[in-house]
C-alpha positions in Angstrom: 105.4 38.9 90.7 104.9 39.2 94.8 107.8 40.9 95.7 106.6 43.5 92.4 103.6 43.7 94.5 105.1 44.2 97.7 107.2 46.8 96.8 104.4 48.9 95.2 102.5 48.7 98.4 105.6 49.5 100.2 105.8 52.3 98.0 102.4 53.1 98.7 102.5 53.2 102.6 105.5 55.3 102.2 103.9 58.0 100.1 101.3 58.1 102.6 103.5 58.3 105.7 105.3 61.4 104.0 102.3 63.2 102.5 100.5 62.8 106.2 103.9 64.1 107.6 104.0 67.3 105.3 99.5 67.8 105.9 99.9 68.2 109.7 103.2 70.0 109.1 101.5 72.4 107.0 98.1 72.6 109.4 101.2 73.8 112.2 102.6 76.5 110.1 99.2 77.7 109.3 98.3 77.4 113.0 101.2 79.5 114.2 100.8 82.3 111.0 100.5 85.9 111.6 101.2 85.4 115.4 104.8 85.6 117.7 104.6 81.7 117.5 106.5 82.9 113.8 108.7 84.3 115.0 109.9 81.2 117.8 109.9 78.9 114.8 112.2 81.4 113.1 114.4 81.3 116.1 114.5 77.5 116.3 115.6 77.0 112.6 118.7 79.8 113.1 119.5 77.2 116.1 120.0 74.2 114.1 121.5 75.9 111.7 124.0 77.0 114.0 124.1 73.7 115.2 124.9 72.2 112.1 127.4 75.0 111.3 129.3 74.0 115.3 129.6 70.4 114.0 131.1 71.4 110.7 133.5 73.7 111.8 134.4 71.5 115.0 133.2 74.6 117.7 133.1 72.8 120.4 131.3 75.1 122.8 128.9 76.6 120.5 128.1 73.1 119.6 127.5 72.1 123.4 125.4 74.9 124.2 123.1 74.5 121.4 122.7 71.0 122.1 121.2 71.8 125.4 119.4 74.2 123.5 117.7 71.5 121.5 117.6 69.1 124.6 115.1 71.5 126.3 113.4 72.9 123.5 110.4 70.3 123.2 109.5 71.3 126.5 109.5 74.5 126.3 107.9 74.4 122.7 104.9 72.2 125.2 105.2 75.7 127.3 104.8 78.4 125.0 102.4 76.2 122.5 99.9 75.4 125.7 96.7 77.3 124.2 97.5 75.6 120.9 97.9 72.5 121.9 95.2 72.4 124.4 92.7 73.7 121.6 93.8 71.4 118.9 93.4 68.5 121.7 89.8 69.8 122.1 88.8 69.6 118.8 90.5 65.7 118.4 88.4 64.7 121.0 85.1 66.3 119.8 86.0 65.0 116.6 86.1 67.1 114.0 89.5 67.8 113.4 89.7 67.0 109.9 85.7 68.1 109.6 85.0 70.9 107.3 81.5 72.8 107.3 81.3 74.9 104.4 77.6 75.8 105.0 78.5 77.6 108.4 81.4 78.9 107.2 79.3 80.9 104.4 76.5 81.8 107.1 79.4 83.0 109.3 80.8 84.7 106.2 77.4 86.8 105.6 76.6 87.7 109.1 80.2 89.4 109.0 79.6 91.1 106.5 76.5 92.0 107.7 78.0 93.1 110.9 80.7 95.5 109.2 78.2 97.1 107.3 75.7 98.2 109.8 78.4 99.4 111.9 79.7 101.6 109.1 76.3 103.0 108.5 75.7 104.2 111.3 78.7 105.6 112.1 78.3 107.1 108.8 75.4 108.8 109.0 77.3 109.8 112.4 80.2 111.5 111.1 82.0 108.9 113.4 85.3 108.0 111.8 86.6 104.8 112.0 89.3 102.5 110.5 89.0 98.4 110.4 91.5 96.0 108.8 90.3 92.7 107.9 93.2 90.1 108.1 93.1 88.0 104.4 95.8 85.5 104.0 99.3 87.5 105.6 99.3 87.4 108.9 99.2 91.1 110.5 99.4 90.0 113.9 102.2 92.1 114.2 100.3 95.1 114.1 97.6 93.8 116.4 100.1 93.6 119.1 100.8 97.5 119.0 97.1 98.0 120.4 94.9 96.9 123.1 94.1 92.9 122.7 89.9 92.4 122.5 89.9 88.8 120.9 85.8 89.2 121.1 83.5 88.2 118.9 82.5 90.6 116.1 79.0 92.1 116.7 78.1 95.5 115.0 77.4 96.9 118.5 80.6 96.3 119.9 82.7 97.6 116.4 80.1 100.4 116.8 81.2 100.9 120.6 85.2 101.1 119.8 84.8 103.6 117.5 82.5 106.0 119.7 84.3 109.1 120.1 86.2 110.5 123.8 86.6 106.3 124.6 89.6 104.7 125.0 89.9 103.2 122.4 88.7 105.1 119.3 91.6 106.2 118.2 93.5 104.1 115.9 92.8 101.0 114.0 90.5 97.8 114.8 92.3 94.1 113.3 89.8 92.0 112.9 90.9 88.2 112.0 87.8 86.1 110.9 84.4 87.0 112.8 86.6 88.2 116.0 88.0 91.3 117.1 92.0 90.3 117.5 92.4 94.3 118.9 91.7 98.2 119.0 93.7 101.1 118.8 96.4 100.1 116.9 99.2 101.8 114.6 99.2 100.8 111.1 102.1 102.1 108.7 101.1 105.3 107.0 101.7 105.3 103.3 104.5 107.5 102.2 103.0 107.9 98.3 102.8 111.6 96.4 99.7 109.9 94.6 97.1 110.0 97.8 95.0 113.4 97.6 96.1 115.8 100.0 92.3 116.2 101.3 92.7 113.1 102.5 94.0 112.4 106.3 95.9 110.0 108.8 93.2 107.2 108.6 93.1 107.0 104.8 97.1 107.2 104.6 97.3 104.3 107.2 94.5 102.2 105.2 96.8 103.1 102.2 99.9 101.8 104.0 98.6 98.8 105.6 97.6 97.7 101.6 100.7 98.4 100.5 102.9 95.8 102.7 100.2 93.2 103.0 97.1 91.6 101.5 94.8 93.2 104.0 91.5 94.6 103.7 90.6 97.7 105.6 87.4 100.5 105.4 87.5 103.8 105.9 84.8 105.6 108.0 85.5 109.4 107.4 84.0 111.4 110.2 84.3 114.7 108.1 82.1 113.7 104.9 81.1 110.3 106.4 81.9 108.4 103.4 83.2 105.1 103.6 86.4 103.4 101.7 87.9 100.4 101.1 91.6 99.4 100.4 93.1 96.8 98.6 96.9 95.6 97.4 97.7 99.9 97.5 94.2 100.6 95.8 91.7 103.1 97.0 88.0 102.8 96.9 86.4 105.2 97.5 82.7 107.1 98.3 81.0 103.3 98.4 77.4 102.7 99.8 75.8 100.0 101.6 75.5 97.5 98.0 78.9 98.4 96.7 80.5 97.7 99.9 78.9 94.7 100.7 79.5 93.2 97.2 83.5 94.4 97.1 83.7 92.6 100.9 81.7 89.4 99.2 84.0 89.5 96.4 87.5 89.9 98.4 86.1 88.1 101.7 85.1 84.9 100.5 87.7 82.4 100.7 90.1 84.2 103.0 87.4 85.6 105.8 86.9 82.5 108.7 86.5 82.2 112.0 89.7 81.7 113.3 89.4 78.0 114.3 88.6 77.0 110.7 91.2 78.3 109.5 93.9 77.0 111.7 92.7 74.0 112.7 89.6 73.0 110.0 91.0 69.6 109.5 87.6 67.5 110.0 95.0 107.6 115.1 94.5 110.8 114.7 91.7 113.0 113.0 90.7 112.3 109.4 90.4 115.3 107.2 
């Protein structure tokens, strides 16, 4: 009757171990998501791969070399990880790593909204055409990196500032990830489809072709009619004012839009025609 006992609560504290294991494995990957950290963890598996491939086949020399590969990779993992580390260290130490708010995470959600909309009003009423894509849950940092990095946070006066025509950066497409500004001027894919009305221009086929190869979110300002649309998963919306936007962001915003700490480490162009 003990040792039945003992082995269930061995049983036990190894279920735990594990499922802890796989949680802060899983907090990593969604950590690293979306940015060139990726693309190093891709790199790293194809090493031990190779690695076990060397020992199978007996190649010695590929063998040796990826062995030192593996010897120094920790530290250089330390190296290249040094933001991530250092911020998930901060947030041990104040405590609320494993903290969730979901109170300020709605607030944060509404004033984002918020934000977005009274930009696209007045650029709007402006004729001032812009084009913002709202990260959801694949990671497009990919296409951040092709313009100029802003990580600030979103206010409607600064969106309203990028766009602002004969600046730097008004031309091209604003990533937003959360309630920041990851980057301006960047190139999205334009969509290739015969479907897309020909009175359409560059910024709608690029909001087309960014919703075609992920789950983003993006609006259209037009600065010839100054209507606004939205795109979704290769959908066009368009012609939408201030309620309909706002409810089709609430609607497609609400679990996936965050700031960018809660959701990593929350454990506590050209002329439109």
């Amino acid at each position: 009757m003990l040792d039945g006992g003992y082995d269930f609560l061995n049983l036990l504290r190894i279920g735990v171990d594990i499922a802890l294991v796989w949680y802060v494995l899983y907090k990593l990957i969604m950590l690293i998501r979306g940015t060139k950290a990726i693309q190093l963890l891709k790199g790293i598996i194809v090493v031990f791969i190779v690695r076990l491939l060397s020992s199978v086949f007996n190649l010695q020399t590929i063998q040796w070399i990826t062995d030192q590969a593996i010897s120094w990779g920790l530290l250089v993992i330390i190296i290249l990880f040094q933001p991530e580390l250092r911020r998930a260290l901060e947030q041990l130490g104040r405590g609320n790593l494993f903290s969730r708010s979901t109170r300020s995470e709605e607030e944060q959600l509404d004033q984002t909204i918020e934000a977005i909309i009274q930009s696209c009003n007045y650029m709007a009423k402006r004729r001032i055409g812009a084009l913002i894509t709202i990260e959801r849950e694949t990671g497009i940092g990919d296409y951040a990196e092709t313009g100029i990095q802003i990580s600030g946070k979103l206010t409607h006066q600064l969106l309203t500032n990028i766009f602002t025509p004969n600046t730097p950066l008004h031309d091209g497409a604003v990533i937003m990830k959360g309630n920041e500004i990851v980057a301006a001027a960047c190139y999205l894919p334009l969509s290739e489809s015969p479907f897309i009305s020909k009175e359409l221009g560059t910024r709608h086929r690029a909001a087309m072709g960014i919703s075609e190869v992920t789950d983003a979110l993006t609006i259209v300002v037009s600065e010839e009619t100054g209507s606004i649309s939205c795109t979704k998963n290769g959908e066009l919306h368009r012609e939408l004012d201030q309620d309909t936007l706002r409810k089709f962001l609430r609607e497609n915003l609400s679990v996936s839009l965050r700031t960018p700490e809660s959701r990593t480490w929350n454990w506590r162009g050209k002329k439109d025609g």
